[in-house]
Residue frames as qw, qx, qy, qz and C-alpha x, y, z in Angstrom:
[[0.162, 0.629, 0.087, -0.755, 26.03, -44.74, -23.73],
 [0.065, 0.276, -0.640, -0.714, 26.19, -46.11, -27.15],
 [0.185, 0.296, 0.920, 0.179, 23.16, -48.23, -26.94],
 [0.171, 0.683, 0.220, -0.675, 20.91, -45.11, -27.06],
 [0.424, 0.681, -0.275, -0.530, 21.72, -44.29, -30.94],
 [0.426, 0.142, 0.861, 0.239, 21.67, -47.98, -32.52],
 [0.387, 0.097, -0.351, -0.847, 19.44, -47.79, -35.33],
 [0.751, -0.217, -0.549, -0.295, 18.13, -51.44, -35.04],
 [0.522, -0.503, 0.454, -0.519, 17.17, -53.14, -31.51],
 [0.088, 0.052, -0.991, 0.087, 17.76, -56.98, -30.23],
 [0.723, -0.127, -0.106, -0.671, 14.79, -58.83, -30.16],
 [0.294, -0.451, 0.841, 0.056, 15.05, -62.37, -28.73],
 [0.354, 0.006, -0.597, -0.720, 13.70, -64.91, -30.75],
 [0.111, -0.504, -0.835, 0.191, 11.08, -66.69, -28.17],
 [0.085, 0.214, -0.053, -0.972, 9.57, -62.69, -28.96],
 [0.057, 0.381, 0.865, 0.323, 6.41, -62.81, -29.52],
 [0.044, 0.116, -0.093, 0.988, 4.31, -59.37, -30.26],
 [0.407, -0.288, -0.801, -0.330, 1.23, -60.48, -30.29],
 [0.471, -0.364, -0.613, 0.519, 1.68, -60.63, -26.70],
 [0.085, -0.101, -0.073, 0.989, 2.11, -56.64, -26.18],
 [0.113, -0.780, -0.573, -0.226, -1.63, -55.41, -25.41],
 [0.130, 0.367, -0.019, 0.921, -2.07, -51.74, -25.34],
 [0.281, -0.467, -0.817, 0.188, -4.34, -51.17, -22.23],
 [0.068, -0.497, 0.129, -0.855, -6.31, -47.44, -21.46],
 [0.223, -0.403, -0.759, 0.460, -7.67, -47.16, -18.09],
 [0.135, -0.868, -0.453, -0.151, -10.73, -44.62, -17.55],
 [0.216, 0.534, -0.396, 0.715, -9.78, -41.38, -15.79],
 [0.473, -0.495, 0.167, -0.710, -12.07, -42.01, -13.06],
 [0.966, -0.256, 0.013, 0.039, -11.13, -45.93, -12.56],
 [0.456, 0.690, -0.399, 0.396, -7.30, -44.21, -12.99],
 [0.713, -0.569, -0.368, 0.178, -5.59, -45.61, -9.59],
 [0.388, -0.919, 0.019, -0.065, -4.65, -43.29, -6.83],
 [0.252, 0.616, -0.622, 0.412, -0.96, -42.23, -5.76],
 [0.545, 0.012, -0.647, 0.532, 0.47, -42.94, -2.84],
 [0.333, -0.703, -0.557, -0.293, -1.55, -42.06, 0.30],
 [0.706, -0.636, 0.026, 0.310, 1.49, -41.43, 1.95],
 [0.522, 0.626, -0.115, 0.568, 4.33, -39.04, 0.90],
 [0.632, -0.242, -0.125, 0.726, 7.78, -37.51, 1.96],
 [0.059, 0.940, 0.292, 0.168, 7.49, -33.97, 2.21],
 [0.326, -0.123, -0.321, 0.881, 9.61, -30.96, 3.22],
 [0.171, -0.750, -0.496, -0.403, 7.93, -28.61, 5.21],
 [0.073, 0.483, -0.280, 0.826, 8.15, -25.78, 7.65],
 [0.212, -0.423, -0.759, 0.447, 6.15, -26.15, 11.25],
 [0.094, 0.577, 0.589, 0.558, 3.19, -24.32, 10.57],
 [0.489, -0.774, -0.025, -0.402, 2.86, -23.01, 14.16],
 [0.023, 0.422, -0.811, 0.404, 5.21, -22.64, 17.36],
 [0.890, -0.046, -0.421, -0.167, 4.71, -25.78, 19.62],
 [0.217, -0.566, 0.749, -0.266, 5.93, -26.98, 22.82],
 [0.630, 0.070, -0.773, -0.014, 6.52, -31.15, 22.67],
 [0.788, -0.456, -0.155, -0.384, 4.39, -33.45, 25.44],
 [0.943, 0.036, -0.264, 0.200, 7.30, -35.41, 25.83],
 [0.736, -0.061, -0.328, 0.588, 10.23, -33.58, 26.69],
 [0.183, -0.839, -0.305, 0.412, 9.14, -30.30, 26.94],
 [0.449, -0.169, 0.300, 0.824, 10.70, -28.77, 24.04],
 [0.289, 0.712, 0.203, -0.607, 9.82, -25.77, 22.44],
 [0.326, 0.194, 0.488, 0.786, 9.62, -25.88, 18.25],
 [0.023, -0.505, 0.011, 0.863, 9.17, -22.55, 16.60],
 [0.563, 0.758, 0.159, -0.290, 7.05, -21.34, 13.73],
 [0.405, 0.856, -0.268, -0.177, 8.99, -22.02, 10.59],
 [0.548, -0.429, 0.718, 0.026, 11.05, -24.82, 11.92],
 [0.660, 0.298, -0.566, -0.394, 11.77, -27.55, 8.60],
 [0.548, -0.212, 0.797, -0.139, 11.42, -30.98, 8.88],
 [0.497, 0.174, -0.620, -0.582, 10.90, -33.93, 6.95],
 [0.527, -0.042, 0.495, -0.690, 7.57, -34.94, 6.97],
 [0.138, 0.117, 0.923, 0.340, 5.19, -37.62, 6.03],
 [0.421, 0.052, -0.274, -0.863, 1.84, -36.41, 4.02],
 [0.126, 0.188, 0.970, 0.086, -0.97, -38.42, 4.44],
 [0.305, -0.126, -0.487, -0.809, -4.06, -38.13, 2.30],
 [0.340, 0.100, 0.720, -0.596, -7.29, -38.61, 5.06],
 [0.061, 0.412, 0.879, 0.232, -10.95, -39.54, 4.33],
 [0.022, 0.762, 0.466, -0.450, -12.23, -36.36, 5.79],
 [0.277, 0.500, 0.561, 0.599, -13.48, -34.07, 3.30],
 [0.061, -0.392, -0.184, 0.899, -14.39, -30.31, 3.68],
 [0.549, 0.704, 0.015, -0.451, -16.93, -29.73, 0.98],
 [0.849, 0.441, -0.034, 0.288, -14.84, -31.12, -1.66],
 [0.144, 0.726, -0.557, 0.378, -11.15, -29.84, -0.04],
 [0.798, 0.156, -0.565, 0.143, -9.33, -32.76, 0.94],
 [0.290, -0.829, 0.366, -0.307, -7.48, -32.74, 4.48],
 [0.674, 0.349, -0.574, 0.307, -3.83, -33.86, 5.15],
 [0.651, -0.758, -0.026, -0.037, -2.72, -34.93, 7.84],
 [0.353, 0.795, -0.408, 0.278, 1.23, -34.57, 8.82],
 [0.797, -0.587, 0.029, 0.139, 4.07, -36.44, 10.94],
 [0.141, 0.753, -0.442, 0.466, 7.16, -34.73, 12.30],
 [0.719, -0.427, -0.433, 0.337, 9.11, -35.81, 15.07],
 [0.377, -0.892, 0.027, 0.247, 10.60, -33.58, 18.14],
 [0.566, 0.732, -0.356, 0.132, 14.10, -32.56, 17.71],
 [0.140, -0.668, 0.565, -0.463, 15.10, -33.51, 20.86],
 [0.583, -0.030, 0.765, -0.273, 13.59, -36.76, 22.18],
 [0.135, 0.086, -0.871, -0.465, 12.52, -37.99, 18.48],
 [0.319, 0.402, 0.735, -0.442, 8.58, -38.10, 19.50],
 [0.105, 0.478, 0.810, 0.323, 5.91, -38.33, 16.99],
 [0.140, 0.414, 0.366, -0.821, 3.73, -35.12, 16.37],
 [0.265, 0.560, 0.720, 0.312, 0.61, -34.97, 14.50],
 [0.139, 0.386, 0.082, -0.908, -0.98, -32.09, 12.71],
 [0.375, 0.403, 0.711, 0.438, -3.61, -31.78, 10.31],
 [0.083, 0.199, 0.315, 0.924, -5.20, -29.11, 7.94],
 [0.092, 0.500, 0.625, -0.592, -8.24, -27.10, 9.03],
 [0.163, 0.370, 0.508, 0.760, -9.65, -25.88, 5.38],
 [0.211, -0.752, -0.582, -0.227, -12.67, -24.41, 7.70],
 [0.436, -0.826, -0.053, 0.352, -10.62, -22.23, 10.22],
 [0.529, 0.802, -0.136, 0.242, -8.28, -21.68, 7.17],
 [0.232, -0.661, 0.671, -0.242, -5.18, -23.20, 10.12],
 [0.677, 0.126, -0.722, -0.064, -4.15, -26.33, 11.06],
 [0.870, -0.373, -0.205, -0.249, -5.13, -28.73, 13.90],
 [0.295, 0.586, -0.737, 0.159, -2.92, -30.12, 16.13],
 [0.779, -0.214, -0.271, -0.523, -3.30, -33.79, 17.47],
 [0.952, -0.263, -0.155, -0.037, -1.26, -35.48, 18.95],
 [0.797, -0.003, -0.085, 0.598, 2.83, -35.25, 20.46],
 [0.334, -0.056, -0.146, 0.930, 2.70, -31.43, 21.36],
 [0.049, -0.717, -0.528, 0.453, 0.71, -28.95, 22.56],
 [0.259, 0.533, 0.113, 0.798, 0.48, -25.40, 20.43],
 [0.257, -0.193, -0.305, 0.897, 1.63, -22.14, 22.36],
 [0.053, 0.745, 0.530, -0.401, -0.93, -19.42, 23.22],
 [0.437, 0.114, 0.333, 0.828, -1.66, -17.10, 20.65],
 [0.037, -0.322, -0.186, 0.928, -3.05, -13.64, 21.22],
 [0.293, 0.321, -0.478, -0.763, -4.80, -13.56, 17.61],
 [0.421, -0.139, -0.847, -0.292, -6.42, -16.46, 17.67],
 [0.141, 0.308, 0.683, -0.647, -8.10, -15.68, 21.55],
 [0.521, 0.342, 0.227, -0.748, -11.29, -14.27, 19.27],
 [0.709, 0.189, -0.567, -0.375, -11.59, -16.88, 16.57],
 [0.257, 0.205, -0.929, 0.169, -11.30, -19.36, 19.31],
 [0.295, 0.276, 0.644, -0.650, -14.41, -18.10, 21.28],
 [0.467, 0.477, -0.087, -0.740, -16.14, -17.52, 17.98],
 [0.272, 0.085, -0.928, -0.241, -15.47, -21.30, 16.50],
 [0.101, -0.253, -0.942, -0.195, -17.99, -22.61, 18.23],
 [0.253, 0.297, 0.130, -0.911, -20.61, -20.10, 17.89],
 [0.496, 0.455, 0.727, 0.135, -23.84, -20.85, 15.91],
 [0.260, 0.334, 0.384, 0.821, -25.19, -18.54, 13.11],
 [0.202, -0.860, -0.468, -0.010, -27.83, -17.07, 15.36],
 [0.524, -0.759, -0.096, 0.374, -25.37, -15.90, 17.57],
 [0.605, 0.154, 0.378, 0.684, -23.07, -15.02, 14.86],
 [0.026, -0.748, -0.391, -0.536, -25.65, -12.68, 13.25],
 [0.385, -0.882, -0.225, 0.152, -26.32, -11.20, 16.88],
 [0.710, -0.498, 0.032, 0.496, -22.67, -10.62, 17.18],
 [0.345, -0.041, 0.335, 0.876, -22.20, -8.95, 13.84],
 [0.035, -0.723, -0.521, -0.453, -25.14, -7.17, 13.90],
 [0.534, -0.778, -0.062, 0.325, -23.99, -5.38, 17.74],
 [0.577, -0.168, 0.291, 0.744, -20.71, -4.44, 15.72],
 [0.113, 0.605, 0.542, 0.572, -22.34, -3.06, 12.86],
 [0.365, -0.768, -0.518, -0.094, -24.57, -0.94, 15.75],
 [0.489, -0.550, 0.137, 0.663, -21.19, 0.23, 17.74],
 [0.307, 0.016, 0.309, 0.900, -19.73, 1.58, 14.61],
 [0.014, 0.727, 0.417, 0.545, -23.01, 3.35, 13.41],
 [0.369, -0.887, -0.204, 0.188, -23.15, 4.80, 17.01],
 [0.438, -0.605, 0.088, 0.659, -19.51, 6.20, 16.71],
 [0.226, 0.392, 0.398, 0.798, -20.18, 7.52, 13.22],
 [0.324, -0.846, -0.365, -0.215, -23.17, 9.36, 14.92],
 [0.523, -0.718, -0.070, 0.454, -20.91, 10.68, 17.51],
 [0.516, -0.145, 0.372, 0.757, -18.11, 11.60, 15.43],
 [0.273, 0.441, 0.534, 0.667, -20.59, 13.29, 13.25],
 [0.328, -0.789, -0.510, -0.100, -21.89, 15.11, 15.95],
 [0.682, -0.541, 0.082, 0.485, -18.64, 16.48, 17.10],
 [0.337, 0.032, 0.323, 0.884, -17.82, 18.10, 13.77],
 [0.047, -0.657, -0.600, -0.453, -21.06, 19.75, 13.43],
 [0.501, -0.823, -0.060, 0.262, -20.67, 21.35, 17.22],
 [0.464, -0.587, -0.153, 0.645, -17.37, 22.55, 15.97],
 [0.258, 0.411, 0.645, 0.591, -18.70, 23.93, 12.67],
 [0.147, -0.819, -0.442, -0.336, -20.97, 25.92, 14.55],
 [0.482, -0.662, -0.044, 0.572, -18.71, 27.05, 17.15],
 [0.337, -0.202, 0.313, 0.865, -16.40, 28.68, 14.33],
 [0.011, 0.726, 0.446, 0.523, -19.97, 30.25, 12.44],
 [0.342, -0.853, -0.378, 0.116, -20.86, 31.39, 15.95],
 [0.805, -0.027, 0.232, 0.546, -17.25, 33.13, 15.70],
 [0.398, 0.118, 0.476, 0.775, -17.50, 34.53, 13.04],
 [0.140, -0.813, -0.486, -0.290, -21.21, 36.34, 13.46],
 [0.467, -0.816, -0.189, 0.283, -20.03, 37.81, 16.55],
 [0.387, -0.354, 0.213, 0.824, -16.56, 39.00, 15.44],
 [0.137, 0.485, 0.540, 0.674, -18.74, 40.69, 12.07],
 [0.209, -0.728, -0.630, -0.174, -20.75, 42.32, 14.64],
 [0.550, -0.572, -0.038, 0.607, -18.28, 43.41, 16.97],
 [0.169, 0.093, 0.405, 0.894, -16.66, 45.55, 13.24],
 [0.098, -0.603, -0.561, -0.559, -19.98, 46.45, 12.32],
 [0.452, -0.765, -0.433, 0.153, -20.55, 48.08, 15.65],
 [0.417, -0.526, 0.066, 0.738, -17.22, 49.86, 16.15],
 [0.353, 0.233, 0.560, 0.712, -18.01, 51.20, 12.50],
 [0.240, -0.739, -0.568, -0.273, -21.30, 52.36, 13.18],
 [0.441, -0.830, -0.025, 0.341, -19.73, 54.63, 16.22],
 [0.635, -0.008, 0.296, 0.714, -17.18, 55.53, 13.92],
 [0.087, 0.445, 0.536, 0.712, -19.38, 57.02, 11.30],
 [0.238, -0.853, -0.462, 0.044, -21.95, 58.25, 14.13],
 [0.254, -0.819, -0.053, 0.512, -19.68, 60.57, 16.36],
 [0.434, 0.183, 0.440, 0.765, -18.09, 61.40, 12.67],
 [0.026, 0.748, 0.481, 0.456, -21.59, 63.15, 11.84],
 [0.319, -0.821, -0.468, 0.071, -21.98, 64.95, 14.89],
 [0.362, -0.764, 0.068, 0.530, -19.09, 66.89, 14.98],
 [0.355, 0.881, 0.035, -0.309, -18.41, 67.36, 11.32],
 [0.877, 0.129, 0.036, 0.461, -15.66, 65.36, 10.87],
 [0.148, 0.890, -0.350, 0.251, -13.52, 68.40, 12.20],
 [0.766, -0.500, 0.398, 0.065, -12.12, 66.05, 15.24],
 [0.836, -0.030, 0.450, 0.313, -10.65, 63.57, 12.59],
 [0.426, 0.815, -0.171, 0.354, -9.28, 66.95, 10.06],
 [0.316, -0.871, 0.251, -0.281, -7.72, 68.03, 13.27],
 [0.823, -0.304, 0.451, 0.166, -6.10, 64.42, 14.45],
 [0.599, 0.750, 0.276, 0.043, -5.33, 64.66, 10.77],
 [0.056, 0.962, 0.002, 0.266, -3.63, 67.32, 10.69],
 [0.465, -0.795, 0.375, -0.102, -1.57, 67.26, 13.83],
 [0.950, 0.006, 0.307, -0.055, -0.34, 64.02, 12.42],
 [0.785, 0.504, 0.066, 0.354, 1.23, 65.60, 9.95],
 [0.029, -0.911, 0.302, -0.278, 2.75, 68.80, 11.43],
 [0.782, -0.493, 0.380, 0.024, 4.37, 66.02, 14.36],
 [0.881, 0.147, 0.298, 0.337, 5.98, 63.91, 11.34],
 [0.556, 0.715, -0.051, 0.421, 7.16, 67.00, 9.41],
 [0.155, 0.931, -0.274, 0.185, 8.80, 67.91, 12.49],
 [0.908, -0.098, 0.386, 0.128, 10.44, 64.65, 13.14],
 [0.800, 0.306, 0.253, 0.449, 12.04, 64.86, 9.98],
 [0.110, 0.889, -0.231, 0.380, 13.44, 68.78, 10.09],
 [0.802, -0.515, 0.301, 0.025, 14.85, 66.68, 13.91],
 [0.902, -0.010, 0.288, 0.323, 17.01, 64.44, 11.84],
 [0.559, 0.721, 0.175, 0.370, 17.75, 66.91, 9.07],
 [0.055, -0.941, 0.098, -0.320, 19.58, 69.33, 11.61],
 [0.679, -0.618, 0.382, 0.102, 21.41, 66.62, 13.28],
 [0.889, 0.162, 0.338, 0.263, 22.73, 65.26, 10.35],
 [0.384, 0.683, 0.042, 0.620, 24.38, 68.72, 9.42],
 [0.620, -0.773, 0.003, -0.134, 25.79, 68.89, 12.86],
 [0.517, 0.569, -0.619, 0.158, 28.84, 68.52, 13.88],
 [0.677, -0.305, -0.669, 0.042, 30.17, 66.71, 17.09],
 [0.235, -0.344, -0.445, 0.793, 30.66, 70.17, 18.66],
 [0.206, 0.716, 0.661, -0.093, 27.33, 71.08, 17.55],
 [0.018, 0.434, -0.397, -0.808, 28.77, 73.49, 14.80],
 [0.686, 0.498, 0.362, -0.387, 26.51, 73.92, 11.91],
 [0.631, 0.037, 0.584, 0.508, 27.78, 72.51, 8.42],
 [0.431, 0.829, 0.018, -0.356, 27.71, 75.06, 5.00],
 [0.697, 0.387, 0.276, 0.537, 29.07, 74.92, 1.67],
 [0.292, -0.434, 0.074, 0.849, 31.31, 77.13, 0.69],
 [0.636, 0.576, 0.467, -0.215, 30.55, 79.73, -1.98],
 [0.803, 0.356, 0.138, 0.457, 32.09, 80.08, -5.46],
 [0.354, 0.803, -0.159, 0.452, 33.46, 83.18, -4.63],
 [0.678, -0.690, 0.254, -0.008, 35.21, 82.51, -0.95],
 [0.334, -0.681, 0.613, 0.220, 38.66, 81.91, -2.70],
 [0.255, 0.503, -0.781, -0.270, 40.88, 79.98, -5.10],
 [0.064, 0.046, 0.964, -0.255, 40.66, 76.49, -3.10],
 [0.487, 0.339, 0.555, -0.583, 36.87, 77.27, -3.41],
 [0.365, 0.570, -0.439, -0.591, 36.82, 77.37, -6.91],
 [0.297, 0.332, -0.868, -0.220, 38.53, 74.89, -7.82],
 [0.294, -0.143, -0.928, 0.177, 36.67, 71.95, -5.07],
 [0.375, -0.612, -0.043, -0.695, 33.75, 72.64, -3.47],
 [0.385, -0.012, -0.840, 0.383, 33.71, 71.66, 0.17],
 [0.546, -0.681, -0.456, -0.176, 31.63, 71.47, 3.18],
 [0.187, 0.415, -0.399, 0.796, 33.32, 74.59, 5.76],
 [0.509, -0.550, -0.651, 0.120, 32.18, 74.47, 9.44],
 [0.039, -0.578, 0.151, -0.801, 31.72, 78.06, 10.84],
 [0.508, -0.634, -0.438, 0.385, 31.87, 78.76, 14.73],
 [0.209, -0.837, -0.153, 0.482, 31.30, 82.25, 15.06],
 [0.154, 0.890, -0.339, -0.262, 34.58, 84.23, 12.73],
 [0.026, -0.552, 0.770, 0.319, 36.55, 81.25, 12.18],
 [0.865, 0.343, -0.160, -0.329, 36.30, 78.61, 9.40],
 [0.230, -0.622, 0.739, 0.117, 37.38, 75.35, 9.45],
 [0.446, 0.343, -0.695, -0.447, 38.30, 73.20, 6.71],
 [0.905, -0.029, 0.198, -0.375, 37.04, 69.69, 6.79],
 [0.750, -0.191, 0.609, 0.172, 39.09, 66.20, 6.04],
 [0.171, 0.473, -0.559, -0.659, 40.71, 66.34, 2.47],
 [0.816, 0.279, -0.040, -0.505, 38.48, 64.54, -0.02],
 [0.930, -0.110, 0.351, -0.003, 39.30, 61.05, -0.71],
 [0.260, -0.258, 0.794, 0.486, 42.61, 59.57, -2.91],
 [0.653, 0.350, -0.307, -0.598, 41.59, 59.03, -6.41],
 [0.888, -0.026, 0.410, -0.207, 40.70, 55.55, -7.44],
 [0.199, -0.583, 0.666, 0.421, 43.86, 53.40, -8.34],
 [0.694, 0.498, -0.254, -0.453, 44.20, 52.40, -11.62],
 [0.805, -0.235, 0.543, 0.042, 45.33, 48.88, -12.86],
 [0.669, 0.716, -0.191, -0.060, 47.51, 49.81, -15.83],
 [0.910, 0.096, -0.132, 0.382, 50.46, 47.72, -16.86],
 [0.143, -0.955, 0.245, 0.082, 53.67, 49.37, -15.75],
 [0.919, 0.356, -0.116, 0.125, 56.70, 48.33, -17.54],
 [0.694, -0.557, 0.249, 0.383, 60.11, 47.85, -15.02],
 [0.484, 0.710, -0.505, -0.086, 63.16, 48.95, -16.50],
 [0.965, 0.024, -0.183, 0.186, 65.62, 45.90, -16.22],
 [0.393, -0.875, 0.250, 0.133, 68.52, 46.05, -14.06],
 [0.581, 0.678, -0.447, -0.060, 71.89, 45.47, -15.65],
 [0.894, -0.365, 0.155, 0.209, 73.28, 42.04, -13.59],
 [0.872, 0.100, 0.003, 0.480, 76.44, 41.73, -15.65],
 [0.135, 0.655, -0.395, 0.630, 78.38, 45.23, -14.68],
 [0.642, -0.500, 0.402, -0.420, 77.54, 43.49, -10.72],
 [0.986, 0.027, 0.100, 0.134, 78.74, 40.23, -11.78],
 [0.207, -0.537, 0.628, 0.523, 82.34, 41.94, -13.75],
 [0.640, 0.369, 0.576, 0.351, 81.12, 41.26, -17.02],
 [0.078, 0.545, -0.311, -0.774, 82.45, 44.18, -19.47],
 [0.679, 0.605, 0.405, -0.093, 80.37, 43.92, -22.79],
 [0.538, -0.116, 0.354, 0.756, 82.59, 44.57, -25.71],
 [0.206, 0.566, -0.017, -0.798, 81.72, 47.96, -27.56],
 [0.718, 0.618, 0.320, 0.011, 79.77, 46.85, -31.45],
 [0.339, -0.089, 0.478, 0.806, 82.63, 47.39, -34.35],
 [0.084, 0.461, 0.538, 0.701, 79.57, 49.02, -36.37]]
């Protein structure tokens, strides 16, 4: 660790600097990595293995080797990958698919059926004619179920106008007979309904007023007056008369108790114990 912070370095003495050429390479004659590389990586897709019949899962790690192909997407490179099984140690190939935006599999395992991918699989090898046709028929469906859908709120738009005209009419009619058989008779009918309405209610309420000053042997209630005696005087009360005799009602409530302090007198323990107190000299 100490040679790090020397100040001066060994040189030997066949040294000769002369030698030491500084060389730049171009960036474009700069030579390539390694065409091959260790990786860690995840299985990119489940997989069942030609060999023994094993099943690897999406997400599965392994360590892989990268390799760096000739095939070219437009200018996106494509790798290709080797994994072995976990079980029987077989080779499996995959590469990248930059055009299906997935990866390929080639060789040492089959890939498992995948729901999602059933329409991008019929649709890979499609031309662009058919393409167009295919997204132009889509396009067509949806306009047709906007058209429907818009047709369906308009129908019930008008249902709830149609609604609404009829229930206005229906009022306006029952008004119009209202106002008609009003004229002809003079609007005495509806003083008269009027009327009776009220006499009915006013005696409804004299009903209640006479039971409630009832008793439960249907004696009428009365106050007493100021001259019917002393006790009258002093309290009015409510006196129930049957015929000549008069009888008092329930005495009027207890007054409301008060919550003033009340001060105990103290009992004297020590004549109950035998204690004698001596008498004060002054």
């Amino acid at each position: 660790m100490s040679e790090r912070k020397v100040l001066t370095k060994y040189y030997p003495p066949d040294f000769d600097p002369s030698k030491l050429v500084r060389t730049r390479t171009p960036r474009g004659d700069a030579p390539a990595g390694p065409k091959v590389q260790t990786v860690r990586l995840m299985a990119p897709f489940s997989m069942k293995c030609t060999s023994c019949g094993e099943y690897i899962y999406k997400g599965r790690k392994f360590n892989a080797r990268k390799e760096t192909t000739d095939e070219k997407y437009y200018a996106i490179s494509i790798f290709r990958f080797y994994i072995r099984c976990t079980r029987c140690s077989a080779e499996i190939t995959f590469k990248t698919d930059p055009k299906g935006m997935d990866y390929t599999c080639e060789r040492g395992a089959k890939r498992n059926f995948e729901v999602w991918r059933a329409g991008g699989a019929t649709a890979a090898g499609e031309t662009d004619e058919e393409r167009l046709d295919r997204l132009e028929a889509a396009v067509g469906e949806k306009s047709a179920m906007e058209e429907l859908e818009r047709k369906v709120v308009d129908a019930k738009q008008e249902m709830a106008i149609a609604d609404a005209l009829d229930e206005i009419r229906t009022r306006n009619a029952r008004n119009e007979r209202a106002v008609g058989g009003g004229r002809e008779g003079g609007g005495d009918g509806v003083v008269e309904e009027m009327e009776a309405e009220r006499r009915r209610g006013e005696r409804e309420d004299e009903e209640v007023a006479r039971r409630a000053f009832m008793t439960e042997m249907g004696e009428k209630v009365r106050r007493i007056g100021e001259g019917e005696g002393e006790e009258g005087e002093e309290s009015e009360g409510l006196v129930a008369t049957n015929g000549d005799k008069g009888l008092m009602l329930p005495p009027p409530l207890p007054a409301v108790p008060t919550f003033k302090r009340v001060v105990k007198k103290k009992k004297d323990l020590g004549a109950a114990l035998g204690i004698k107190k001596k008498p004060a000299l002054v």
